[in-house]
N, C-alpha and C positions, 0 to 999 in steps of 0.2 A: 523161288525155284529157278533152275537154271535153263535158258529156254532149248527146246532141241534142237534150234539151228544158229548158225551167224555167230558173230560176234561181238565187241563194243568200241568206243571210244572214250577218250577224255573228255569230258564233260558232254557240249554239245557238237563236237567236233565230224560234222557229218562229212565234211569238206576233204578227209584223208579218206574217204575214199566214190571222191566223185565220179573216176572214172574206171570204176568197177560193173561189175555186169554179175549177178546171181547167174550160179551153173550146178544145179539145173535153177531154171524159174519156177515159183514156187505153183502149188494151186490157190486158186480165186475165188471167194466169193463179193460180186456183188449185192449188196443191200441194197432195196430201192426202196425209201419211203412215201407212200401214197396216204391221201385222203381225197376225195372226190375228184380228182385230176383225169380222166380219162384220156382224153388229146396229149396232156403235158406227156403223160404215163409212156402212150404209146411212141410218141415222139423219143424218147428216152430209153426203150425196149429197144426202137430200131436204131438207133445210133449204137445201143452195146451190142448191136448182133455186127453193126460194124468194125468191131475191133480187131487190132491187128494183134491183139495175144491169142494163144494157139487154144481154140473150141474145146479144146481135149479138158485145158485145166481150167477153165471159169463157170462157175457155176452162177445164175442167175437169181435172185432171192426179191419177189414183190411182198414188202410189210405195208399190211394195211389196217390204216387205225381207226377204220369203223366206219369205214364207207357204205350208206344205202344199201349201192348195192357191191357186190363182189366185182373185181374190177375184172375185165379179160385181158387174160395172159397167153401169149404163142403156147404151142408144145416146149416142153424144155425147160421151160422158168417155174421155178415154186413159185406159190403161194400161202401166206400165213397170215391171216387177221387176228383183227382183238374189235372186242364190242367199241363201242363210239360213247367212252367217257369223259369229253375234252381234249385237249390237243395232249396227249402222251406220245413225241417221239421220241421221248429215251424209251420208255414200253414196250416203244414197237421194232425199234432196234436190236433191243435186246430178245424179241421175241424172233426176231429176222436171223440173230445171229444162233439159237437155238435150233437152226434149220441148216445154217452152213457145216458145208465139209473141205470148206480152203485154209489152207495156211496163212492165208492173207484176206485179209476184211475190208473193202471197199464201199464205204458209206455213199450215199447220194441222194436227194430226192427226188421226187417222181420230176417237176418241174426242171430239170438241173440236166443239162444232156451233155456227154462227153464225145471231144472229139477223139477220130479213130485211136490215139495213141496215148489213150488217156489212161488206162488199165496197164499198161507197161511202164507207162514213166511212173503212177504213183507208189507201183508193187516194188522198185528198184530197189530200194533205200529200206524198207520194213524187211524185203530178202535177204540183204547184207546184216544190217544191225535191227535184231527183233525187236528192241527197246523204241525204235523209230513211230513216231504219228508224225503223215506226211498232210501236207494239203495241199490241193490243188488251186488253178486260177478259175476263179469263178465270174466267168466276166456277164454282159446282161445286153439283151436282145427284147425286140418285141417281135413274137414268133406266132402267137393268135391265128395270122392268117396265112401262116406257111403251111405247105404240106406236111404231114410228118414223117414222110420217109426221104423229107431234103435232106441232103447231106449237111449237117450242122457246121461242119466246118467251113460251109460257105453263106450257108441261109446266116448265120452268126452272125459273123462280119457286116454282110449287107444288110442285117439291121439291127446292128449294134446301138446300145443304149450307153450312157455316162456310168463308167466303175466306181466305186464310194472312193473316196480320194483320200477317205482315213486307213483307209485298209493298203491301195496301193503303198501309200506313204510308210505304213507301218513294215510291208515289207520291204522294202528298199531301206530302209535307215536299218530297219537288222540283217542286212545282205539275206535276204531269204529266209530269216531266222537262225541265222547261224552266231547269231548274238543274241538270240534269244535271253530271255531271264523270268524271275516268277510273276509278270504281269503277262508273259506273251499266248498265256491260253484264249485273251481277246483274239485273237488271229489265227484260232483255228477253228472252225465252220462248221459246223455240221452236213450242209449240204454235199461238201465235197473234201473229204477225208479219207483215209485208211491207216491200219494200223495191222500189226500179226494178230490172229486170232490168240496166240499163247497170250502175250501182251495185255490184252484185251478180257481177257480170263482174270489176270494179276491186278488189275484196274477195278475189277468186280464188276464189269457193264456198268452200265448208266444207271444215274438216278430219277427211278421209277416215281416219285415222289414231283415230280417236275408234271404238272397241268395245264400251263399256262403257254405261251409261244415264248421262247426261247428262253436262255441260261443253262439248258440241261446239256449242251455241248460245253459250255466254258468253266462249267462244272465238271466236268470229266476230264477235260485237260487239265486244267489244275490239278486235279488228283494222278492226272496222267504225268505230270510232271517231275510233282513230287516225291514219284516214288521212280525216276528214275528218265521218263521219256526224253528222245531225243526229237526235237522239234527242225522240221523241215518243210519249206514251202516250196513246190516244185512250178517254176513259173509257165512250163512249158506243157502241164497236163490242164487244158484246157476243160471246163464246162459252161456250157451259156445257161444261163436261169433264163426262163418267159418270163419278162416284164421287167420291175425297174427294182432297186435296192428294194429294203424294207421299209426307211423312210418314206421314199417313193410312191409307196404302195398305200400308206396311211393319209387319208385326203383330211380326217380331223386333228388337228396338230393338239388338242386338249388328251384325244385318246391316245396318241403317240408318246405324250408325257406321261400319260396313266401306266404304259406299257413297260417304258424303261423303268419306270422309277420302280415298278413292284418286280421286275428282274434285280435292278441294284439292289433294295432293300434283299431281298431271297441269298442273294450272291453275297453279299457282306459278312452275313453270319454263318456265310460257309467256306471263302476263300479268305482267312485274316491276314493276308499283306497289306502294307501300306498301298495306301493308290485304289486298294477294292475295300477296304473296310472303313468303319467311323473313327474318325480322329479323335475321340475322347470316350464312346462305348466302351466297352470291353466286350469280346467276339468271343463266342460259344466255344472255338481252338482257340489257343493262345498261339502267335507266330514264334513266341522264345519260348522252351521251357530250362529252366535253371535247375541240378538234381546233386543235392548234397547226398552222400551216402554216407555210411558208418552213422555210430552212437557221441553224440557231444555236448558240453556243457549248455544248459540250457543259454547263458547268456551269450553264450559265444552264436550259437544260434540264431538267436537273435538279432544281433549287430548283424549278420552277415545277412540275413533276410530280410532286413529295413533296409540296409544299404540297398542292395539291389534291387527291391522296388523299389525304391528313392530314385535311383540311375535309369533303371526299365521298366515304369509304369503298368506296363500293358503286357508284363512277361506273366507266366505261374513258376512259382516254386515249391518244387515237390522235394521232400523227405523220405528219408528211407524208415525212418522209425515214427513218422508223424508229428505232427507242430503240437510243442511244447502248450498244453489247454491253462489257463486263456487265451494267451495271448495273442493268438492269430485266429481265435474261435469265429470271430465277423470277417474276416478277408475272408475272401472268395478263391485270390488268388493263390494260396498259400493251403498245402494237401499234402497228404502221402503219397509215394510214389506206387502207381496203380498200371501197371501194362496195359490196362482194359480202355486207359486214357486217351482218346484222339491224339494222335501224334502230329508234334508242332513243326515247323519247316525246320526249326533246330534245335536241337539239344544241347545244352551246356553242361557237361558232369565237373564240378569242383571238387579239388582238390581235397577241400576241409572248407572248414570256413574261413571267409574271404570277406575284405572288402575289392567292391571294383568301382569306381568312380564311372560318373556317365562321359566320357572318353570319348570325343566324337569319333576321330579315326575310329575305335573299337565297332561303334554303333554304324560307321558306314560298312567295314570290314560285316560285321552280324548280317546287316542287311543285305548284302551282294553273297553272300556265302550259298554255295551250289548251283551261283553263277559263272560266271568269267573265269578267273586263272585259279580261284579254290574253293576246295568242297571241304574241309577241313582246317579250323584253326586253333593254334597254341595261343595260349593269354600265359603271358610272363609279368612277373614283377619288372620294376627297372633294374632290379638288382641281380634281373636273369631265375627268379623262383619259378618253376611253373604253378599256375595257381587253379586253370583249367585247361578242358576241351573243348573245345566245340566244334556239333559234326552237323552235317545237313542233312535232314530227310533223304534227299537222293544220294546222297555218298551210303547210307545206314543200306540203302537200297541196295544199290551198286556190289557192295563190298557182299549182303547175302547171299548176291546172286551169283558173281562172277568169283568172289576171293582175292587171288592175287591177281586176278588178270582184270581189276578193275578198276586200273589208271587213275586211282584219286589222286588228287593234287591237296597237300598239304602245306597251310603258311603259318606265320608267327607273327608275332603282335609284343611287344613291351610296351606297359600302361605307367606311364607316371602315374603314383600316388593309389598303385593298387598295391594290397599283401595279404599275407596270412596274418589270422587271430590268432594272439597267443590261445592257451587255453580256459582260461578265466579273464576277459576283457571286464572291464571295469563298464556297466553299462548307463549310469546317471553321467559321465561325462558324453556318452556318444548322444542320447536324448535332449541334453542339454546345450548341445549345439557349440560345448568348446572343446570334444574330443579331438586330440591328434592322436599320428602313428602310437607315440608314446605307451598311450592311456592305453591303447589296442592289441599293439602286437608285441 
């Protein structure tokens, strides 16, 4: 759906328009998630009653995920709990944002306090391009024994703690995220985000299925990506967390290990790019799907579905009329084409059938695709055939939503040693391991 405000850009290109300003600025809500925090809470209340966006448009939202007792809130700020079954902050998110009436969604936790200009620098960028999830700087303080109606942007400073130095580092080597790519949902936070409400509707909220302390933001960005987000880190919308990272915070290094690893494992079988998923599993999405259409000789079918799992292992190949029985009856990966199918980071529609050789350029070309300079690529024979397409999740996005005004960028590729099958290939030579073009095409 097309959103009802803003605009967009070429890929992640937030930078064309840095020095724009939303006219009018949009309305606000803050999401504040609590669980037994009372001090952190309050501390957090009175820094957003100090903001420099205008009272008129921000609405306050306290989500609380099953606190004892009910937390106290000033006049003015909602309140929305949920019983106390485990850590669910996607849950309670989602139950926060069932309460909002802003155009713009500002996540945070109770512990997490912003300074005065932190609600305008992160709204900026979601105003202009709705497709935008912003994050803020989340820096770290030991605030325990500060007052809570210090002004954070000084009690901070003066007792600032060490920033995780993987996080700094990740944004500065992506200039803010403006190089972003499909691993950079590590780098957006749940404690201090926002996104458009519309946006955030098209993402489906969070997953509620998430019990455990964390993944259920890098989970969402992922998906936020996918299907289109524009990733920005705004260095200058400050919030201080009470106390130290998460490492930090974990004094048993056995339970620390227990922690990531049952986030990794969870996270694997949900985000399948390289770098998040198992190098030899095969993942519940496939990151390629390959999609023959039309009716074709069984064997031609064949060679061209061996071929490419042979080249791309870990792809699925779905048919328009379903894989020829036996022969594919034990692959897993090999199905009719199903709409109802989790949609892979790309889709490849072929021509016909095809051999493609596993091409590295191709395979880095697949991998970076709905990154950097294209969302879209042609696969050419050498001989100049085109033989497919290939589109990205977020281009497929993109192009729904916007049409023609959704700056995709499309490239080209010629594969030595790729073609079309004739129509009757000759299939004991291809198994047999002394098929050429000949026997083939």
């Amino acid at each position: 759906m097309r959103p009802p405000f803003g605009t967009t850009v070429p890929g992640n290109r937030w930078d064309l328009v840095a020095d724009a300003a939303p006219d009018p600025w949009p309305s606000v809500t803050v999401i504040v998630t609590h669980f037994e925090q009372p001090g952190e809470l309050a501390r957090t209340l009175a820094a957003l009653a100090r903001q420099d966006y205008p009272a008129a448009l921000m609405q306050v939202v306290v989500a609380d995920d099953g606190s004892a007792v009910a937390p106290d809130v000033p006049s003015g700020v909602d309140l929305v709990r949920q019983e106390d079954r485990g850590f669910r902050a996607a849950a309670v998110r989602n139950l926060g944002v069932t309460r909002a009436t802003g155009d713009v969604l500002c996540f945070l936790d109770a512990d997490t306090s912003p300074e005065p200009g932190y609600v305008r620098r992160m709204t900026r960028l979601p105003a202009l391009l709705p497709e935008t999830v912003t994050v803020g700087r989340r820096r770290h303080a030991e605030l325990a024994e500060q007052p809570v109606d210090a002004p954070i942007e000084t009690a901070g400073p003066a007792h600032r703690l060490p920033e995780p130095a993987w996080l700094s580092e990740a944004y500065e080597r992506s200039r803010d995220l403006l190089d972003a790519d499909d691993r950079s949902y590590r780098y957006i936070i749940g404690a201090a985000f926002a996104c458009t409400r519309w946006f955030f509707d098209e993402i489906g909220g969070m997953d509620e299925s998430f019990d455990e302390y964390g993944g259920e933001d890098w989970e969402w960005a992922h998906r936020a990506w996918q299907i289109g987000a524009i990733f920005a880190h705004v260095p200058d919308a400050v919030a201080w967390h009470d106390g130290p990272e998460w490492a930090g915070r974990m004094a048993d290094p056995e339970e620390r290990v227990r922690r990531g690893n049952v986030q990794t494992l969870l996270l694997s079988g949900r985000i399948p790019v390289d770098g998040s998923r198992g190098t030899g599993v095969l993942s519940p999405v496939a990151d390629i799907v390959f999609r023959l259409h039309g009716r074709f000789d069984d064997a031609a079918t064949f060679v061209c579905v061996d071929a490419l799992l042979a080249a791309f292992p870990r792809a699925r190949v779905e048919l328009e009329h379903g894989a020829p029985a036996p022969v594919f009856a034990a692959d897993p990966r090999v199905r009719a084409i199903d709409p109802a199918s989790p949609a892979a980071r790309v889709e490849v529609d072929l021509a016909g059938p095809v051999v493609l050789p596993a091409d590295q350029a191709l395979l880095e070309r697949l991998r970076a695709l709905g990154t950097g300079d294209e969302d879209e690529l042609e696969i050419r024979s050498s001989e100049g055939v085109v033989l497919a397409r290939a589109v990205s999740r977020r281009s497929r996005a993109r192009r729904a939503r916007w049409g023609d005004e959704a700056a995709v960028r499309v490239g080209s590729i010629a594969i030595d040693g790729a073609f079309p099958l004739r129509p009757h290939p000759r299939v004991e030579p291809h198994v047999g391991g002394w098929a050429g073009p000949d026997h083939l095409r």
